[in-house]
N, C-alpha and C positions, 0 to 999 in steps of 0.2 A: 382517215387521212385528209387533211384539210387541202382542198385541189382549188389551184390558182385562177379565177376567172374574173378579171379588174375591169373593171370600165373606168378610166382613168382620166380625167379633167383636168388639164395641166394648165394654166396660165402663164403666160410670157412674161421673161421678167426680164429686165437689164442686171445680174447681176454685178455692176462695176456702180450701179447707184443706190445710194438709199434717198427716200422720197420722204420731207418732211411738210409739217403741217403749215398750210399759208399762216397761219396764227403764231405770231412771234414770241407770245406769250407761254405758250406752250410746247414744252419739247416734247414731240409725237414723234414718233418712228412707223411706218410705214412698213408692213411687208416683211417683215425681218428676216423671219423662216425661210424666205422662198432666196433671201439675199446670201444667209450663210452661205460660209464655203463647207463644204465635207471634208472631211478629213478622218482617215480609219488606222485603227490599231489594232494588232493582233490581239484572237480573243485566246489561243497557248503558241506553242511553238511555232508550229506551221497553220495557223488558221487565221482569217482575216476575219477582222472585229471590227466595229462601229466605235465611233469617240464617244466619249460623254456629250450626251446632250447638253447644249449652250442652251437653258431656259432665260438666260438675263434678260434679251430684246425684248421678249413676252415680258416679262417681270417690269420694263421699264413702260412698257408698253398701257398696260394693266394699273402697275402701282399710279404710274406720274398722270397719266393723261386726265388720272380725275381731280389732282389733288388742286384745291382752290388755293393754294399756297405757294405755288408754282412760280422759279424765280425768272424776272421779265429780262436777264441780261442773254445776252447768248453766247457771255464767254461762261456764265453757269450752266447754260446748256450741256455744254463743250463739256462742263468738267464734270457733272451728270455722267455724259456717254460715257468720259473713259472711266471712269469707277464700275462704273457697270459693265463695262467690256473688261476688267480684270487686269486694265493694262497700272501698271507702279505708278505712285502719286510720286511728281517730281517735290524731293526735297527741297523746303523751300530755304533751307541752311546753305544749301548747294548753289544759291544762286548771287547775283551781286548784291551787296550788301547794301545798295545806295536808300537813299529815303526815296519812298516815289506815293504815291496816292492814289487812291481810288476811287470815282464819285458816284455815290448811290446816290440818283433821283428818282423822285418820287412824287414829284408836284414840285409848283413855283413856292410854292411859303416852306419848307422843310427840308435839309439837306446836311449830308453827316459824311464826313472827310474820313477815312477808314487807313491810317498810319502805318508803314510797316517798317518798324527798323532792323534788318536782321536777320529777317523772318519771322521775328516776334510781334504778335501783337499786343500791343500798349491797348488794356480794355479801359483805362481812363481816359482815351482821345475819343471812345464813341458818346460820350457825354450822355449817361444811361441815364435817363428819368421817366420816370414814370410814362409821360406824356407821350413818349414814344407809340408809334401805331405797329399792332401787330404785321403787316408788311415789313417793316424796317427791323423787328424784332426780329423774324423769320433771315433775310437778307443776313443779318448779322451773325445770328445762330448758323446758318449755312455756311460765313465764311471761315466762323472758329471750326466748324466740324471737320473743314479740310486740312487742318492747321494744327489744331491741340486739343486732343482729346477732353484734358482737366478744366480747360478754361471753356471748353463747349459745356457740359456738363455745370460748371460756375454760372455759367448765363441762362440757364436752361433753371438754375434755380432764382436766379431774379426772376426770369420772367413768370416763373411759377407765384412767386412771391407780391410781385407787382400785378396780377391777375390776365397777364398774356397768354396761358394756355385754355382759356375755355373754349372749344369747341377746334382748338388748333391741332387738326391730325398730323399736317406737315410739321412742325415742333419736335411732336414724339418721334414721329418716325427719324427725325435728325439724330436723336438722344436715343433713341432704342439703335442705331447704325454703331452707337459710340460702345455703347454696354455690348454691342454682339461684334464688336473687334475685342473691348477687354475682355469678352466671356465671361461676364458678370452677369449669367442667365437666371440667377434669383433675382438682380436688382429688374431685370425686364420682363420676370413677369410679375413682380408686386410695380411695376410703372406701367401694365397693360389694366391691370384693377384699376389702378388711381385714374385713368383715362376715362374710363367709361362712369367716374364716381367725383370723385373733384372737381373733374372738366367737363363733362357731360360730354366728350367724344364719343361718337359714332364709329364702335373697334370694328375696321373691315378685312380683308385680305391681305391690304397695302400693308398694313403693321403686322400680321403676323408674317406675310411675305419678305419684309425687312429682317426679321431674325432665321428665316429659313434661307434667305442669301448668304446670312456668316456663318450659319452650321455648311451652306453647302462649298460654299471656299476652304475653312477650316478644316470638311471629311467628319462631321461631329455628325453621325449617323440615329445614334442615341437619341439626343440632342432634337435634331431632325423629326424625328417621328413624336417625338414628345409635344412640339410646338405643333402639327398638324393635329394631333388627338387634342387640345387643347382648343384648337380653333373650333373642330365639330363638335366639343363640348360645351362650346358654349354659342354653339350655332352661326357662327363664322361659316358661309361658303366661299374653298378656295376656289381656285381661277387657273386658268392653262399654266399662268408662269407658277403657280404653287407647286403644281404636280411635275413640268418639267424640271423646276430644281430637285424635288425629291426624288423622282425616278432616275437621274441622274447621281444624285450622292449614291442612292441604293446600290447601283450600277459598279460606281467607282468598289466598292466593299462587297459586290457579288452577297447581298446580304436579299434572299429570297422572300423569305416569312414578308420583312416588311415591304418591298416592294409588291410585293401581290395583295395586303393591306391599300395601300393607295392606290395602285392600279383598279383595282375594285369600287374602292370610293370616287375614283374620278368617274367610273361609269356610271358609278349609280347618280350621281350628279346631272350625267348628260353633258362632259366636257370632252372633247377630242383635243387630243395635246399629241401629235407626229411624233414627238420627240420619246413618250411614256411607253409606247406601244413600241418602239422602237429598241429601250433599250429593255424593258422586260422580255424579250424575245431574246435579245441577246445575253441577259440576266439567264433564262432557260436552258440554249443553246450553251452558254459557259457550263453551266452545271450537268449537261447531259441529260436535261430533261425535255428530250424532242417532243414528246405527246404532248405536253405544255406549251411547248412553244407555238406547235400545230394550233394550241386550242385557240392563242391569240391571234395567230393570224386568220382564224376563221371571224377573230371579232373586229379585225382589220373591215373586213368585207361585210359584216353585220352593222357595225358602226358606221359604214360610209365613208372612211377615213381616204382623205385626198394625200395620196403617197408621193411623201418628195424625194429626192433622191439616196438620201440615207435610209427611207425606209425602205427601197426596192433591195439596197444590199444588205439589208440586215437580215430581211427573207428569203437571200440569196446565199447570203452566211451559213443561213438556219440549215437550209434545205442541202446545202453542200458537207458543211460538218456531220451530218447525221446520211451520208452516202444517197442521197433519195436525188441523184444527177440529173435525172430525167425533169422531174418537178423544176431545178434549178435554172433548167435551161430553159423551162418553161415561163422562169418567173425573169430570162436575161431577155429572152422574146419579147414578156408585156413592157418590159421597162423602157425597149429600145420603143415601141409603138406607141409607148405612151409622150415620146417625144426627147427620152433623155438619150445624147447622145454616146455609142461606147464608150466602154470608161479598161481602162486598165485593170482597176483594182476588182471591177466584178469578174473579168478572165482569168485574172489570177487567181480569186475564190472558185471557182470550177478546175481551176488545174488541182489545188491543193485540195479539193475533194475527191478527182477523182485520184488522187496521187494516197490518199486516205484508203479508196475502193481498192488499191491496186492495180485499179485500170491504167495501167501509161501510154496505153496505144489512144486512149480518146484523150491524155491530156496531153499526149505527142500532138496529133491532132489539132487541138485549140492551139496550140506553141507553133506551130507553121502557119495556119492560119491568123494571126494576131496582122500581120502586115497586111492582107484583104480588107480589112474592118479599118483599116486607117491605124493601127497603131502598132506601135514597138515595144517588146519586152524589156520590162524593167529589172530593177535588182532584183526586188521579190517575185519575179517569173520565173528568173533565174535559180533562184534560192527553192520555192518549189518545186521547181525538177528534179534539181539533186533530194530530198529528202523524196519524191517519189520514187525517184529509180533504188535509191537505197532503201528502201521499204521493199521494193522490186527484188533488190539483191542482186541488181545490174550493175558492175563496179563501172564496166567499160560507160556505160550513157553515164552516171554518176560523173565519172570524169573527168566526161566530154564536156558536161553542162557545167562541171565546176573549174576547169581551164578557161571554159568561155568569159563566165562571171568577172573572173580576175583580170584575164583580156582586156572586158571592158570598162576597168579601172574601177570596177564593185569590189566590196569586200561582205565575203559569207560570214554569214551568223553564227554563232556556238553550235545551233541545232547543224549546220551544214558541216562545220568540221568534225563534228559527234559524228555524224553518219561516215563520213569520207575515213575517220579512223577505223571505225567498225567494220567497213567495206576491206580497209588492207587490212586489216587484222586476218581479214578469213582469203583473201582474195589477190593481195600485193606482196612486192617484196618490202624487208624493211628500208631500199632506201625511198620507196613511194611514201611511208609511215613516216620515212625523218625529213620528207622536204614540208608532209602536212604540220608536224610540229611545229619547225622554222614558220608556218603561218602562221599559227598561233601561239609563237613568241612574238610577232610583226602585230600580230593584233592586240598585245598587251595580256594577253591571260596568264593569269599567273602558274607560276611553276609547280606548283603541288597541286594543281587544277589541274597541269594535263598530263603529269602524271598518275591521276587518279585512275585518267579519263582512258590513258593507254595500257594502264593494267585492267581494269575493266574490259577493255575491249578485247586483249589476248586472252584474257581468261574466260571470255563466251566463245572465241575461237579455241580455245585449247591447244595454244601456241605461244606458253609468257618462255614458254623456253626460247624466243625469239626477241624477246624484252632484251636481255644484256646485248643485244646486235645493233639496238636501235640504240638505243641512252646512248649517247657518246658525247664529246664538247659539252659547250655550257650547261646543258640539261645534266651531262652526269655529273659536274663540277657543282651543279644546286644541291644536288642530289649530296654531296661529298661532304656540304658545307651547313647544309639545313637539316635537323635534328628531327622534324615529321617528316620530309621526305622521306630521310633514312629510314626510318623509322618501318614506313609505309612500304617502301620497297623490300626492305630485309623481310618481314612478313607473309610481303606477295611469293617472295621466292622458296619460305621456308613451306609455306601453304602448300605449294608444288612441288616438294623434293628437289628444291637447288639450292643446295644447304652450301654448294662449294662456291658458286655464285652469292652467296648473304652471306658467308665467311668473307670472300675476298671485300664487299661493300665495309665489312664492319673492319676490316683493316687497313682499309685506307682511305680512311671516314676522317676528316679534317677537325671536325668541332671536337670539344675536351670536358666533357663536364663526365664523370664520376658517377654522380650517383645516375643520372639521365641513362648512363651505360651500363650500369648493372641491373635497372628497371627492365632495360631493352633487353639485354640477353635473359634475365627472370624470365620477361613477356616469351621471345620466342622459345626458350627450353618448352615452357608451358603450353604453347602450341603445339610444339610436338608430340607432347606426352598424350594433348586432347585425341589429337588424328591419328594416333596410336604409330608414331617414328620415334620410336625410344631411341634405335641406333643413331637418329639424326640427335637427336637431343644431346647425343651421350659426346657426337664429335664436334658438335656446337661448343658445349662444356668444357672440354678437352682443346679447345683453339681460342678459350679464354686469354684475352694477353693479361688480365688482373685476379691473380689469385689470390687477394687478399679471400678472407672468408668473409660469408656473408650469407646471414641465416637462410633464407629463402629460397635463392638458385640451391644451396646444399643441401634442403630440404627435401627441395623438388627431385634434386638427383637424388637422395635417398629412397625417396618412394620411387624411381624411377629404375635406381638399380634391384628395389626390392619386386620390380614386377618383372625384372631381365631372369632375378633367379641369381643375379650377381652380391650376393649379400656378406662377401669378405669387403668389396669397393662400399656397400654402404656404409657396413659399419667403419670402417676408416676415416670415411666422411663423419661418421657419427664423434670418434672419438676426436678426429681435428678439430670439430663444434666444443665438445668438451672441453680440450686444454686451453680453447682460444678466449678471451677476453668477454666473447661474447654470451650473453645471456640465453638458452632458451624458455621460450615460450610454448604454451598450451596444446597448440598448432604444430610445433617441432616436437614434443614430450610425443604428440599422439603419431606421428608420423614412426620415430624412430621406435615406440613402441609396437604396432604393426608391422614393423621390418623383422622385430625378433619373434614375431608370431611366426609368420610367415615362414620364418629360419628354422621354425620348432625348437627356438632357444626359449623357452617357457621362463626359467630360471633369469636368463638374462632380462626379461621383459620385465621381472619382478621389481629385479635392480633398477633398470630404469624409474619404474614408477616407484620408489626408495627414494632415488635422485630428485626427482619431482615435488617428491611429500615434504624433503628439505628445503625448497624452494614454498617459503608461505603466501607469495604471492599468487603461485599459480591455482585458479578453480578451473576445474577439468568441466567439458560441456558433457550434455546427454549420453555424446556421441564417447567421449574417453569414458565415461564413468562405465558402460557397455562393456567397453571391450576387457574394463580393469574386471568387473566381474566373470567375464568368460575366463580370464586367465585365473584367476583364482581360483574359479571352480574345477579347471583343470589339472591344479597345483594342488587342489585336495585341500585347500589352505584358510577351512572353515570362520577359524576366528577374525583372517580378514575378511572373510565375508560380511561374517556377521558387523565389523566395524565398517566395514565401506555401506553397507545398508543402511545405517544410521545416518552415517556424514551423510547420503545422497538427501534423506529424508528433510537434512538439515541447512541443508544448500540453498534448496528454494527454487531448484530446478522443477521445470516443466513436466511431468510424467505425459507422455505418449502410449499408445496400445502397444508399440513396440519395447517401452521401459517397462511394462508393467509385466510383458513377457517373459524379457530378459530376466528380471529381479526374479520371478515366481521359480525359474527353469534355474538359474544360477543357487539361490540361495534356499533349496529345496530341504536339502539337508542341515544348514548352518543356523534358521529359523525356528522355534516354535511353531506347532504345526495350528495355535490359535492367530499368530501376526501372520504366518502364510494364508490362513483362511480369512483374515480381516481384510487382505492386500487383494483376493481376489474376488468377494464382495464387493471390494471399493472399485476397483476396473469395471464389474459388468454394470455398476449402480451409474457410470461416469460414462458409459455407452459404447464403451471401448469391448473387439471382441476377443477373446483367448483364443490364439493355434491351437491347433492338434497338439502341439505337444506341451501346449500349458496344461490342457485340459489332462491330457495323460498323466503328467506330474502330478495335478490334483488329485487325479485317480490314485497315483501309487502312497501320495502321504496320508491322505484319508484310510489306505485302508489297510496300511501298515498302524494306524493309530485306530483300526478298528472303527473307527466312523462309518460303518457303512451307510447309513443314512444320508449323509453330505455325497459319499461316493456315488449309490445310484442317481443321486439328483444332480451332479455331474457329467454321470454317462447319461443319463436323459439327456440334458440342456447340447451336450458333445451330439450326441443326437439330434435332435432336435434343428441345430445348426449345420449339418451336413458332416460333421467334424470328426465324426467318431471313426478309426480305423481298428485294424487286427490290433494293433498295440493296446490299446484302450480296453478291448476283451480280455487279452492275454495281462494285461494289469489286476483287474479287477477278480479275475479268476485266481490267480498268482496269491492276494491277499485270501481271498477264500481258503484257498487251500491253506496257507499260512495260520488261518485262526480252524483249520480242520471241518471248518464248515463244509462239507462234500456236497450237499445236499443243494445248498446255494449253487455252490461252487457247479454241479451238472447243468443246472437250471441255467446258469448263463451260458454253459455250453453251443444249450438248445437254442439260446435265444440270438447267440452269436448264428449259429447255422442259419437260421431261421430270416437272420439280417441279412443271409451273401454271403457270410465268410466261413471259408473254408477252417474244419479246426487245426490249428498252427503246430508246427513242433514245441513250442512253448506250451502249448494247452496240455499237449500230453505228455510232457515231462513234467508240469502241474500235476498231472492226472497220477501217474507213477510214481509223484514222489509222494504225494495225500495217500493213497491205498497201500503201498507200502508200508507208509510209517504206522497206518492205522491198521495193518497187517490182513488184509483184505487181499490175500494175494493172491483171488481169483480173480478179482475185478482188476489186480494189476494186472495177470497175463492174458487179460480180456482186452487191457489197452496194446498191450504189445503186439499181440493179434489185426487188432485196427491199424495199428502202424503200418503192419506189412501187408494188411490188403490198402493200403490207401497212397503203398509205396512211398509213404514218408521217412526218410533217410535220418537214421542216427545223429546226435553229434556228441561231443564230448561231457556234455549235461547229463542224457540218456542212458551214457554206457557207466557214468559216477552211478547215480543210483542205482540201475542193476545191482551193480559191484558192492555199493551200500547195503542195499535192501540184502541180497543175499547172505554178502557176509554178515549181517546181521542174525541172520536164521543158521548161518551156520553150514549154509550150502557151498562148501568149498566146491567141490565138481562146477554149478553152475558161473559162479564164480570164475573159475580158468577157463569157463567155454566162453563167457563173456569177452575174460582178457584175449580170450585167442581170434573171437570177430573184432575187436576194438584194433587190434593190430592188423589184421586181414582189410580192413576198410581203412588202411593207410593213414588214418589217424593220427593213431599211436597213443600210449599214455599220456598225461599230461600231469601236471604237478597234484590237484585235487586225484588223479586217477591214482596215484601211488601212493599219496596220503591214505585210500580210502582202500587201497590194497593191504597196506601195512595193516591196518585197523582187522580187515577182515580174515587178517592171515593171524593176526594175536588172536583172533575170538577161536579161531580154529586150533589153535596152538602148534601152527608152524612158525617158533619165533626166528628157526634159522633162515628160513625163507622172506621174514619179515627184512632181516639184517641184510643177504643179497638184494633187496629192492633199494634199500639205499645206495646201495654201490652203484645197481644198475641206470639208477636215479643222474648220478653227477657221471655217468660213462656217455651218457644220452644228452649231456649238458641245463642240463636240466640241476638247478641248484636248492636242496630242504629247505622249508623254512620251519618256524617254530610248528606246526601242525605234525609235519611230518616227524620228525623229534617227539614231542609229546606223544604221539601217538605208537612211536614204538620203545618208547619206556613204560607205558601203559601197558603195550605187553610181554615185553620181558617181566614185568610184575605179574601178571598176571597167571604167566608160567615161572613164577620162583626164579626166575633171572635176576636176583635183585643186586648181584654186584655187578652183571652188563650194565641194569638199569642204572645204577651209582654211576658207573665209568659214562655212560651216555647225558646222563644227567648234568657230568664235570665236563664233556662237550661242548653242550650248550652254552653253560655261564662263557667259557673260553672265547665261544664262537659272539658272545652278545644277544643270543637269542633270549 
């Protein structure tokens, strides 16, 4: 931490004088630094900042006092100062128009009458010849410079031509003043080459100092540091007024990087400039970089730098804005010792730090004491008390201090009403909130400014339900008549649930524009939907006064009533969309498609996308072409599968990990089981990974297509990736057993177990229907066995093959013990059960028994289909029933089967 310990050497100054040089010839300035006045500007809201440093005095100081070309009048003196003090060149159009003369002398033998009509000058009255002496040439070039850019510039090439610039730095530097007003910064620096080459000028500071004065009037930052790296490149050393302009433009643009460039080179130089030191601190301090700032002021005291009063407050600034009070008070201490007397502006930097700390009993403190020190509270003393005490959360001192201010005929700043609203937001009633308004109608801000500004404020209080109390008079009449206010307010209210409140705004809302109104009501439904207020949504909707239709809001509500579960109200909307004039679109297609998902209207979803396909305009995104395959494949409806697979391929749409999903699990069936294998080589090859349940899918088309090879290297990679579950086993097993392979089929048993997973009802109704078929009906009632020590519970799979297997064999007994647990475990038959009952009751040759299960079949509601049928004409055949069989047979056809 850089700690303040100055030995400070102040010299007396008169500032109400500037001291010029006995030598009339030369305009010197004297002392400038110590003459300015100070003057400071906030470096943010509440913090007190340093101006820009004024390097011109130096500048003039520096560039003129060497130049041999220096003019001998002293009303050019005069007009020297004010150019460089930045004050406006009086128009000389502006003034009387009379003829009047002006006499440059120069000696007795030579003298040149200099004409102005107008304010124009006639360059034929100067009687240009050759023979002219560079003084007189200079003098002239001077007068055009103040007068006319073009005609400076004209003369600036005679005298080039006529050979007046050799060795003439005052020349360029008039001609370089002219190019760095036009910003003609190529033509000045191919005129600094030709200086040091045509003219054999000697390029010093003066001329690059000259074009770093128009970057720094113009804010040309760029610009700026261009011309400094130019100088040290070609071994130009600047000079205090170099660095003071530059650290000042850098200042103005808070532009770090390069101010710490020059600040750097000035020291390495060995130049002290008050003014550079001064504003890279505050450059620091702006940017919040205290430990930087620190570092300069310890080169403050390194360098020996004689601190003038700008720079005791900038270290006063430093040390305040970054809370370190103690330090600052230490540095209010040396400044007063070092001879400067209190100043307001440094008291009020200490209020508004400690107002920063939270401390207000120590900037209470400084504010009573300000009349001991000789001085009185200003606006800005004022102004920081209120933002401390509302930092504080003190409404009552907030108040006090901002009743005061107005008292004394001050007016508070935006930052002071910001606070004072936030303050009654949590702490006033609204009409404390509507007399601060009426301020800040009196101060001019505008109406959707502080509106912003009082819904903000209610809404960190958690009180806009106090909003419609305040708006009242002009404020709600803006409000009524201005299209973002509205806008703004209806929002804030609907954001809150005061949907009765943006209802009544939005009816008796004065402007008329149409579509502006339906944008507006689109915007809020759609807020509601976001924060999840469908009921606000739905009575926003409903207090529409414009029911024309209109895609968007009907969209919204579509999806809106399809998430209520209200899906008679959507599709309603849906079919008004329909008959009305209007078109939809991609966006509307996939909406009102999702609603009959939703609905479990499978069929109707189909139609829609019917509707759609007749429409050739419309190309459905990623996101519809998804959901068209879920529905398809739920619709059993293969061959559009198989044609929507195409079209997608052909569309030119994006595949994602999530399409390549979709497609694989959708179109499992409806594919070749080589284009489902090509599609999912292509995914893992494209880095994309397959779910659990692509990879399953894979599992079961492989190995229904007897691939086992692709299959294991499937359930490996499912593996391998963490991905493999019971389903993935119970697949793979599933196919095993399908191609009779038992042998396989155990091994993955083992190896399932072997993984953590327990073996599933699925493995051993695999297990029992393989040993079964393959009549191994030891090692069946070996699995049945396992079953019931493993307490794994039947289901209607389980009890089919029993009933199968046995009536197979013939084993009617087992058989009805079967049906008799199948009903016992409340099951009951099921449609496959009584198909596979009939079957087993013909092998037995009970066909009459066969005949009552069909009865019992549709008593049970339970409806045949063609299995059941076939299957007990198969055995009326079988037992010599062949004219039942006939009559059952004439069933059928009757029935469609």
């Amino acid at each position: 931490m850089a700690s303040l310990k100055f030995s400070v050497s102040v010299d007396t100054y008169d500032s109400n004088k500037f001291h010029f040089s006995a030598n009339p010839s030369f305009p010197i300035i004297n002392s400038f630094a110590r003459a300015k006045p100070i003057n400071l500007s906030r470096l943010d809201a509440e913090s007190w900042d340093i101006p820009d440093s004024n390097p011109v005095a130096e500048n003039i100081k520096t560039s003129w006092s060497k130049d041999s070309g220096g003019l001998q009048s002293s009303n050019y003196r005069n007009d020297i100062w004010r150019r460089f003090q930045g004050v406006k060149r009086v128009n000389r159009k502006d003034l009387n128009s009379k003829l009047r003369s002006a006499r440059i002398d120069n000696g007795p033998e030579e003298k040149i009458y200099v004409k102005h009509f107008d304010g124009e000058l006639d360059m034929n009255e100067y009687g240009m010849v050759s023979e002219l002496s560079v003084e007189r040439c200079n003098a002239i070039l001077k007068d055009l410079e103040r007068s006319s850019d073009s005609k400076t510039m004209r003369f600036f090439e005679w005298m080039r031509e006529n050979g007046k610039l050799k060795g003439n730095v005052g020349a360029y530097n008039l001609a370089l003043r002219v190019l760095g007003r036009r910003g003609d910064w190529d033509g000045a620096e191919t005129m600094i080459q030709g200086m040091s080459g045509e003219s054999n000028c000697q390029v010093d500071f003066r001329v690059y100092n000259t074009l770093i004065y128009a970057c720094y009037k113009q804010g040309h930052v760029v610009l700026g540091t261009k011309w400094l790296r130019l100088m040290l490149e070609n071994g130009v050393q600047p000079n205090v007024a170099t660095f003071g302009m530059l650290m000042s433009l850098y200042q103005k643009d808070w532009n770090v990087a390069e101010a710490e460039f020059a600040f750097s080179q000035m020291r390495s130089f060995g130049i002290t400039c008050q003014s550079a030191y001064s504003a890279m601190i505050t450059i620091y301090t702006r940017m919040s970089l205290f430990d930087k700032a620190e570092e300069v002021i310890d080169f403050i005291q390194e360098d020996k730098v004689t601190l003038n009063s700008e720079n005791w407050l900038v270290l006063l600034n430093a040390y305040s804005q970054q809370g370190k009070l103690q330090e600052a008070e230490r540095v209010l201490l040396s400044m007063q010792n070092s001879g400067f007397s209190p100043n307001i502006v440094a008291y009020n930097m200490l209020i508004t730090g400690y107002g920063k700390s939270s401390n207000m009993d120590a900037a209470q403190s400084i504010f009573r004491n300000l009349q001991s020190v000789g001085l009185e509270p200003d606006e800005s003393t004022y102004r920081s008390m209120i933002e401390g005490w509302g930092r504080a959360e003190n409404y009552k001192e907030a108040e006090w201090y901002y009743h005061k201010l107005k008292g004394l005929g001050f007016k508070p700043n935006s930052s002071n009403l910001y606070t004072m609203i936030h303050l009654q937001a949590k702490y006033a009633d609204e009409e404390d909130a509507a007399r601060t308004l009426d301020d800040m109608k009196k101060m001019g801000c505008q109406y959707s400014s502080v509106l912003g500004t009082l819904l903000q404020a209610y809404e960190r209080a958690g009180r806009i339900d106090r909003v419609p109390l305040i708006l009242k008079g002009s404020f709600y009449e803006h409000v009524l008549v201005n299209q973002t206010s509205c806008s703004v307010l209806v929002m804030a209210y609907v954001k809150h649930c005061l949907v009765d409140d943006a209802i009544k705004v939005l009816q008796e809302k004065h402007w008329k524009d149409i579509i502006f109104e339906d944008n507006l009501y689109h915007l809020v439904i759609c807020s509601c939907k976001e924060l999840g207020h469908l009921e606000n949504a739905v009575k926003i909707y409903n207090q529409m006064p414009n029911k024309k239709p209109n895609l968007h809001i009907m969209c919204t509500m579509i999806d809106i009533y399809s998430t209520l579960g209200r899906f008679s109200e959507a599709e309603n909307l849906y079919l008004e969309l329909k008959s009305s004039e209007i078109s939809l679109d991609m966006i509307a297609f996939s909406i009102v498609v999702r609603m009959y998902v939703k609905s479990g209207s499978l069929k109707d979803a189909c139609s829609v996308l019917e509707t759609m396909d007749e429409q050739k305009n419309i190309v459905p995104d990623i996101y519809l072409f998804r959901d068209m395959l879920r529905i398809y494949q739920q619709c059993g409806m293969l061959d559009k599968l198989r044609d929507l697979y195409y079209r997608i391929l052909k569309s030119g749409v994006t595949w994602d990990a999530e399409m390549y999903n979709c497609v694989i699990n959708c179109c499992s069936r409806a594919l070749p089981v080589d284009e489902l294998s090509r599609l999912f080589d292509e995914m893992l090859s494209r880095g994309f990974s397959p779910n659990t349940i692509t990879f399953n899918v894979m599992l079961d088309v492989y190995g229904k297509s007897r691939l086992f090879t692709k299959a294991r290297k499937v359930l490996w990679l499912a593996r391998k990736r963490g991905l493999v579950d019971a389903i993935s086993y119970n697949t793979i097993i599933a196919a095993y057993g399908q191609s009779k392979d038992i042998k396989k089929m155990l091994s993955t048993v083992r190896e399932m177990q072997f993984n953590g997973f327990s073996v599933s009802l699925e493995v051993y109704n695999c297990l029992l229907d393989s040993y079964g078929k393959e009549g191994q009906l030891e090692s069946f009632r070996n699995v049945l066995r396992r079953m019931k020590e493993s307490s794994c519970a039947s289901d209607h799979y389980t009890y089919n093959i029993m009933i199968n297997i046995y009536g197979e064999q013939g084993w009617i007994e087992e058989v009805a013990n079967v049906l008799t647990e199948l009903k016992e475990s409340g099951l009951g038959p099921d449609l496959c059960s009584y198909n596979t009952l009939i079957k087993a009751y013909g092998i037995a040759g009970m066909v009459e028994d066969a005949v009552v299960l069909v009865k019992e079949m549709r008593e049970n509601g339970i409806q045949p289909d063609r299995i059941t049928y076939t299957n007990l004409i198969n055995a009326l055949r079988k037992n010599d029933e062949f004219l039942e069989a006939v009559k059952w047979s004439l069933w059928m056809k009757q029935m469609g089967l």
